[in-house]
C-alpha positions in Angstrom: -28.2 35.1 32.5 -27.2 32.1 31.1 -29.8 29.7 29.2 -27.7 26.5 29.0 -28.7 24.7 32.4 -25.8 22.3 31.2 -23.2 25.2 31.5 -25.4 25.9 34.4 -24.8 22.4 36.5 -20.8 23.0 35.7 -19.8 26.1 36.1 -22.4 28.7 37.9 -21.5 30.4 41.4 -21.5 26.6 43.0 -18.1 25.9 41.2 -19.5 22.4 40.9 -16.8 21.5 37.9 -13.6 22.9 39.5 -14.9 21.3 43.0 -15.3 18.2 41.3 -11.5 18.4 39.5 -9.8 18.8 42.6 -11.5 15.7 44.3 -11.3 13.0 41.0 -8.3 15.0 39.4 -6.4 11.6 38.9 -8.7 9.7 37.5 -9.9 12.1 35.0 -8.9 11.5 31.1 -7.0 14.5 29.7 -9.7 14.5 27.0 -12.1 15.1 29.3 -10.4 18.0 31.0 -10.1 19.5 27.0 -13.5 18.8 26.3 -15.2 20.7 29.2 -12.9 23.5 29.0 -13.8 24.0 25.5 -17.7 24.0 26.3 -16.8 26.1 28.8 -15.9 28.8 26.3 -17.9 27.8 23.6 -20.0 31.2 22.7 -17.4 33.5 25.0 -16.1 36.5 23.3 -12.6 36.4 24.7 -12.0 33.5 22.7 -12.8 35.4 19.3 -15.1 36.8 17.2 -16.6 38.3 14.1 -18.1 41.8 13.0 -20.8 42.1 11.1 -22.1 45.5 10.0 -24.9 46.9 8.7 -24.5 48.5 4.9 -27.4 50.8 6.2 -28.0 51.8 9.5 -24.7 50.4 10.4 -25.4 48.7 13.4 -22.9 45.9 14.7 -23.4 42.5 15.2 -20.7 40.6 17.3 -20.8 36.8 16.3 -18.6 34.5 18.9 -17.0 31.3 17.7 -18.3 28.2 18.6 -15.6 25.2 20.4 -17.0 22.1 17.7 -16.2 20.4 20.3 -17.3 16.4 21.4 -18.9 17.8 24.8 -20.5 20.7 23.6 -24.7 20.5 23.2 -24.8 24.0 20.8 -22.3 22.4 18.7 -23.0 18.6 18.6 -26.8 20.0 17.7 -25.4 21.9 14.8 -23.4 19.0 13.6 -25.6 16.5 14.3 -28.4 17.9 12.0 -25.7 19.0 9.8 -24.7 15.4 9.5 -27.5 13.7 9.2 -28.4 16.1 6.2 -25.6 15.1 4.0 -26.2 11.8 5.0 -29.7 11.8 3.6 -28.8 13.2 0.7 -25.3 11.5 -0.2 -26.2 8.1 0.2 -27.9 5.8 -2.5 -31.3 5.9 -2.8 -32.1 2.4 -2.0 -33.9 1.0 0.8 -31.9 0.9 4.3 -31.8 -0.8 7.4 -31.3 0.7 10.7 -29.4 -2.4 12.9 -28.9 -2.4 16.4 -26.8 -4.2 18.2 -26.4 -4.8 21.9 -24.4 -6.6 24.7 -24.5 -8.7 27.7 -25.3 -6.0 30.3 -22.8 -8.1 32.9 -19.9 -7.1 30.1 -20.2 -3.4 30.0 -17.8 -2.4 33.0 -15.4 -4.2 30.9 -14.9 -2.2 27.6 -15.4 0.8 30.4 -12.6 -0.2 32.0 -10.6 -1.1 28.5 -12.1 1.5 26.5 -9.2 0.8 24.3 -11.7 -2.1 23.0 -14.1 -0.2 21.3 -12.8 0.3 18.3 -12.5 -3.5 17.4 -16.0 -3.4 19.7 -17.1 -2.1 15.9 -15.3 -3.0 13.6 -16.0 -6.8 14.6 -20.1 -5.9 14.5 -20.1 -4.6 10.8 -17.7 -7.6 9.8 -20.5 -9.9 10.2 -23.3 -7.9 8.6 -20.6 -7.4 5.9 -19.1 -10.8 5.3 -22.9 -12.4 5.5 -23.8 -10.6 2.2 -20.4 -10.9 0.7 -20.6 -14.4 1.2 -24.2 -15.1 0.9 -25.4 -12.6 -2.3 -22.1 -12.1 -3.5 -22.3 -8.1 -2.7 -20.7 -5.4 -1.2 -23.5 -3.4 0.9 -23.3 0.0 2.5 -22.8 0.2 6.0 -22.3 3.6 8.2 -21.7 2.6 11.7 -21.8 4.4 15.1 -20.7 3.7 18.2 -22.8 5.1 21.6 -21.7 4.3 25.1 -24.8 5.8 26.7 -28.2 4.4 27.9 -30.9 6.6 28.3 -30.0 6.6 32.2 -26.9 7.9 31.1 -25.7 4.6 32.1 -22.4 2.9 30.2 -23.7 0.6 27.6 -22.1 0.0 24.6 -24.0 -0.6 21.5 -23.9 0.3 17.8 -26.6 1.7 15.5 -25.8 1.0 11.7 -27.5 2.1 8.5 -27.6 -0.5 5.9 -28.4 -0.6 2.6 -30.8 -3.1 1.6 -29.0 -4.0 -2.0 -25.1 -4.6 -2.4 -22.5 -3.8 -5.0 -21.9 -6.9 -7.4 -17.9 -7.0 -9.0 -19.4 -5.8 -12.6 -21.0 -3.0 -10.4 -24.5 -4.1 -10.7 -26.8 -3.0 -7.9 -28.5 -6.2 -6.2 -31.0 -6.1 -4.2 -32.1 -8.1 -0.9 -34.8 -7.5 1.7 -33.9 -9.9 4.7 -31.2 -10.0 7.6 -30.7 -13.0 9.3 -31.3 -12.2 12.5 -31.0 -15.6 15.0 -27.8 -16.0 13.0 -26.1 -12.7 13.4 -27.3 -13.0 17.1 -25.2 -16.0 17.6 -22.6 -14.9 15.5 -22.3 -11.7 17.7 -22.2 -13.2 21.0 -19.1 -15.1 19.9 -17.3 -12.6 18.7 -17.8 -10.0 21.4 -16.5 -13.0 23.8 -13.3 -13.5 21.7 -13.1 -10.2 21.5 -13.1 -9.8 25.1 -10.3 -12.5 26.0 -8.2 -12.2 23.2 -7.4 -8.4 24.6 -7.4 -9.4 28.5 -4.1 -10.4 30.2 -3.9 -13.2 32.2 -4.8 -11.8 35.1 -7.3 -9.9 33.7 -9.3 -13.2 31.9 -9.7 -15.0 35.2 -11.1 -12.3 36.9 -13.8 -11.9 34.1 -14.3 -15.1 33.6 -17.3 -15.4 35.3 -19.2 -12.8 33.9 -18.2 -13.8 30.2 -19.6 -17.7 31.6 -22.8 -15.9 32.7 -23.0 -13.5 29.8 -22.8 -17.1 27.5 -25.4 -19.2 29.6 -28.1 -16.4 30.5 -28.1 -15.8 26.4 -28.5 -19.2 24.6 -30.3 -17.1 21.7 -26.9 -14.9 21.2 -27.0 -11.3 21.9 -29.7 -8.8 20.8 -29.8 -7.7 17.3 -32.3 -5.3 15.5 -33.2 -4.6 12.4 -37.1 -3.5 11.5 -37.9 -2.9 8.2 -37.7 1.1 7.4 -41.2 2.5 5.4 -41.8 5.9 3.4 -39.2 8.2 1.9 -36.0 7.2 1.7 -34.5 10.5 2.6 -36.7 11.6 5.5 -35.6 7.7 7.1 -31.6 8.5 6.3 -32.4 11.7 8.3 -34.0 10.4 11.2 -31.3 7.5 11.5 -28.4 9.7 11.4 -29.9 12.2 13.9 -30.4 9.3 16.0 -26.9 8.2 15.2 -25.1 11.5 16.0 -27.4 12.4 18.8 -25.3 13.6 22.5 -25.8 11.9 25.5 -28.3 13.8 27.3 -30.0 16.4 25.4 -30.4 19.6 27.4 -34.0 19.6 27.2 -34.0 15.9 29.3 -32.9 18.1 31.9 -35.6 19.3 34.0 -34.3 20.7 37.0 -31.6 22.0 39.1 -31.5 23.5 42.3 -27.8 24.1 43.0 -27.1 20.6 44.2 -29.7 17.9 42.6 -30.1 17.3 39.2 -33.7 15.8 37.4 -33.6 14.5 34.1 -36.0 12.2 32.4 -35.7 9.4 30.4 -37.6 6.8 29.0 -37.5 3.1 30.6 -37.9 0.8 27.6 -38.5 -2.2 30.0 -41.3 -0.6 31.4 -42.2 1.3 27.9 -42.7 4.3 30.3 -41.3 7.8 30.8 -40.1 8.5 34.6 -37.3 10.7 36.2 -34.4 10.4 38.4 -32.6 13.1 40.6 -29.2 12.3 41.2 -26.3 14.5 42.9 -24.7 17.2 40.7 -21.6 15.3 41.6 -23.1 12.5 40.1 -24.3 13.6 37.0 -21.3 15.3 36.2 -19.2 11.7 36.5 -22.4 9.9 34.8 -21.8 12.4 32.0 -18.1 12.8 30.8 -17.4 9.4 30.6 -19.4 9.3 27.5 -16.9 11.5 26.2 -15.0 9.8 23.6 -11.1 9.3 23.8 -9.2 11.6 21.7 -8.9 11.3 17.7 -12.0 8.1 19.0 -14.4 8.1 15.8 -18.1 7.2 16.3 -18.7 6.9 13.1 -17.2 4.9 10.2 -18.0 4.4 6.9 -17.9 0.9 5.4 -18.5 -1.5 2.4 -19.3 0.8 -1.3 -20.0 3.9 1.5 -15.8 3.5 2.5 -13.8 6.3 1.8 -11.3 4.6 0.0 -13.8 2.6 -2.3 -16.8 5.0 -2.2 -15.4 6.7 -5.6 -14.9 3.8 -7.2 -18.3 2.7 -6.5 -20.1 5.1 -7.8 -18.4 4.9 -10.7 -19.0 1.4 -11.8 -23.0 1.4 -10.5 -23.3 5.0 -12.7 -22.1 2.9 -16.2 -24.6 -0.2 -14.8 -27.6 2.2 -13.9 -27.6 3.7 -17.5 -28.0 0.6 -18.9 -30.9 -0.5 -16.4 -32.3 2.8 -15.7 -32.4 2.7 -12.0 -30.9 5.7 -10.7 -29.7 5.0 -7.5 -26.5 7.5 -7.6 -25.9 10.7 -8.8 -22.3 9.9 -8.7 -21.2 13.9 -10.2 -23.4 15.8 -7.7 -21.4 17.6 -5.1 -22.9 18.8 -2.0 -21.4 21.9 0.2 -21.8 22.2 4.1 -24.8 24.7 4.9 -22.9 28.2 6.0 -23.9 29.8 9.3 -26.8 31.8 8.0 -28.5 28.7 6.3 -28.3 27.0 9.7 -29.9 29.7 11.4 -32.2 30.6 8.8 -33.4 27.6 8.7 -33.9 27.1 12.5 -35.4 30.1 13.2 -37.1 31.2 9.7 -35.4 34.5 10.1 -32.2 35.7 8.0 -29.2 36.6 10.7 -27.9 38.4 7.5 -30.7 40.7 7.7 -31.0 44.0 9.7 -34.2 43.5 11.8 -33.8 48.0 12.2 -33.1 48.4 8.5 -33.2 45.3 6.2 -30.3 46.3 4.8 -27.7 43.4 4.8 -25.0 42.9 7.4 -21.2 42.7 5.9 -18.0 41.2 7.0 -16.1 43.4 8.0 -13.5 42.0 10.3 -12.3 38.7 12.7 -10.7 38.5 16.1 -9.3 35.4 17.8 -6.5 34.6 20.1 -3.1 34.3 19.8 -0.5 33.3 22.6 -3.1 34.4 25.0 -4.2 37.7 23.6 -6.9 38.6 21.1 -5.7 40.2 18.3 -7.3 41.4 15.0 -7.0 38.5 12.3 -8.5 40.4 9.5 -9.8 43.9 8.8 -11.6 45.1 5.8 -10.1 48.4 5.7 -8.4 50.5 8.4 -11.4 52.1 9.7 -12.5 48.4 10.9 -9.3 47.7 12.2 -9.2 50.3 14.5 -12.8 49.6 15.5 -12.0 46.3 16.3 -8.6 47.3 18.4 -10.9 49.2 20.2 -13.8 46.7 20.9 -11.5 43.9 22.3 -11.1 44.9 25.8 -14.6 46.2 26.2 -16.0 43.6 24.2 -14.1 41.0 26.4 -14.1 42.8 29.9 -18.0 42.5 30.2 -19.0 40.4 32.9 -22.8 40.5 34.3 -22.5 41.7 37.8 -25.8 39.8 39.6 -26.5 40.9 43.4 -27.0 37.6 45.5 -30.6 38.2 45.5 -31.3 38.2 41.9 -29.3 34.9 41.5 -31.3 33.2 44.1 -34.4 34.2 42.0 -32.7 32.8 38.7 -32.3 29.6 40.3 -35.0 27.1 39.8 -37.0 26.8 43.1 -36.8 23.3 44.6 -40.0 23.4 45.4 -40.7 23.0 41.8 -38.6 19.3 41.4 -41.2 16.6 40.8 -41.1 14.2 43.3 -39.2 11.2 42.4 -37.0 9.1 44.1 -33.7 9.6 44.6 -31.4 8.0 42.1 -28.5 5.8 42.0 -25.7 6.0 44.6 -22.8 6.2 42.3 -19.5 5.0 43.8 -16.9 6.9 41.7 -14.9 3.6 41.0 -17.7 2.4 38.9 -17.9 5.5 37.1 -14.5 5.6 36.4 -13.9 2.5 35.2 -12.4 0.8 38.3 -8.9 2.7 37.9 -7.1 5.2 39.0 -5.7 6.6 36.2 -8.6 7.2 33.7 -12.3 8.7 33.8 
């Protein structure tokens, strides 16, 4: 039985996925179609897999590969807390900021439409935080941006989430610090440069036909657009994790979803207007197009690294603020410490409290003993330990990947969630698939 009622809504016996490619084929992004296919297999053992034996009792252990891919909630999860680890414990140990920054909701059909925007969309939000402290304190700060196109509705809104330090970079690589963002002024400051943004990337035609909205979106805001920045209390490594879970976080996590009857869909979400939880049912149809357009375009990243936390300058920094921090004895950086990625085991262990490494028969330990994957559309053995294991494994790939769960009709209808059991709500929103798409024909 599957577990994922994501993987459920798209591809059980209802076919809602492949019904849904023949009708909006056209308009779907060939990232999309990549994306889903990969979640799709994500966790299948005719994509590959690992053996794992016991030293002891020798019992197998078959570990499938996981897709990594943008769509996937198993392995946005993994990375996500993955992320936000290194974060935590990479960046300086200084007092951050977590700044939010938001848009005219009359404007957000637009950089759905040109999604080609978004980029700039960010890059144009740091500039400001950046150049007011360059200018203003004379500093280069941290900044670690990321971009989300969802609302908690699933909705397209545009918006990004930054972690700032609080302190800067001087040119002798003294580490300044400052405790206060200027919020009315970045408001402002943000308006107009969303607006520029906006026309200087719109044909002709294109400009007079938003022209309205961008006069609205300018008169219905004479404050500027939303900024926020609270101050961030207590450790400075438990707030670095929240923020970058927060930051890395999916769409819709699959515990929002709270029921599915073959054709409806409940999720919950949380109306910050209203500062109240409630629920919405939409049309599996529905959900599916409120979903993958959230999907980013292809090579798209939603998060960059900016200021002394660049790429290209992060070294560099932490070089000069190591010589100043031995003279002031402030250590901010530990500019020779290296951190590795946690290896599968760690992960689980650490989710589950429980070794996968670990026999649960014998306690012996489980060794590698071999790898399958695919190749031109057949699985073949990658690696072997010895010759024993690879005729084992020549063996185990067509019963391994011929298993399929044969269900009789009456045992799936009792797997499915009884609609009985959907909370009453109202129905939601009557998605015309033009919206959700953008307003084009040739993009999702």
């Amino acid at each position: 039985m599957e577990t994922n009622i994501l993987r459920q809504i798209f591809f059980d016996e209802h076919n809602h996925w492949e019904n849904f490619v023949k009708k909006h084929g056209k308009q779907i992004r060939p990232v999309v179609m990549k994306e889903v296919e990969k979640f799709k297999n994500c966790g299948n053992t005719k994509k590959g897999f690992k053996l794992l034996i016991c030293e002891g009792c020798h019992d197998m252990k078959v570990i499938p590969y996981r897709c990594k891919g943008r769509f996937c909630t198993t392995s946005s999860c993994n990375e996500t807390e993955e992320w936000s680890r290194v974060l935590a414990e990479e960046a300086f140990q200084v007092n951050h900021r977590h700044v939010m920054m938001t848009i005219d909701e009359g404007l957000r059909d637009i950089f759905l439409k040109h999604r080609g925007l978004l980029k700039e969309f960010m890059n144009e939000g740091v500039r400001i935080v950046k150049e007011y402290f360059e200018k203003k304190h004379k500093v280069t700060p941290g900044i670690i941006a990321g971009l989300h196109t969802f609302g908690s509705r699933l909705n397209f809104n545009p918006h990004i989430h930054m972690v700032v330090t609080m302190g800067g970079m001087k040119a002798n690589g003294e580490w300044k610090k400052y405790d206060y963002i200027p919020f009315e002024m970045l408001r402002k400051q943000w308006q107009t440069v969303v607006l520029k943004l906006i026309r200087r990337n719109l044909s002709t035609a294109e400009k007079k036909e938003v022209q309205p909205l961008l006069q609205k979106a300018f008169t219905e805001n004479e404050e500027g657009f939303y900024v926020h920045a609270p101050k961030q209390k207590g450790d400075v490594k438990a707030q670095l994790g929240y923020i970058g879970r927060y930051m890395r976080r999916p769409a819709i996590a699959v515990r929002r979803i709270e029921a599915y009857d073959g054709q409806y869909v409940t999720f919950r979400y949380m109306n910050k207007t209203e500062e109240a939880e409630k629920r919405e049912t939409v049309t599996v149809e529905e959900f599916m197009a409120l979903l993958i357009r959230h999907i980013p375009d292809e090579q798209f990243k939603t998060i960059r690294h900016y200021g002394v936390y660049s790429r290209r300058t992060k070294k560099l920094a932490k070089k000069l603020i190591t010589a100043w921090q031995k003279e002031a004895r402030r250590w901010i950086v530990k500019a020779k410490r290296t951190l590795r990625r946690q290896t599968w085991n760690e992960k689980v262990e650490k989710r589950t409290g429980q070794d996968p490494m670990v026999c649960p028969k014998c306690e012996c330990y489980y060794e590698y003993k071999g790898e399958v994957c695919p190749e031109d559309g057949q699985l073949v053995v990658k690696y072997a330990a010895c010759q024993n294991t690879r005729a084992v494994l020549e063996r185990m790939i067509d019963p391994v990947t011929g298993i399929q769960e044969k269900k009789t009709r009456k045992e799936k209808e009792t797997e499915a969630i009884d609609p009985k059991q959907v909370p009453t709500v109202e129905r939601g929103r009557q998605l015309c698939m033009s919206d959700v798409f953008g307003k084009r024909k040739d993009t999702a």
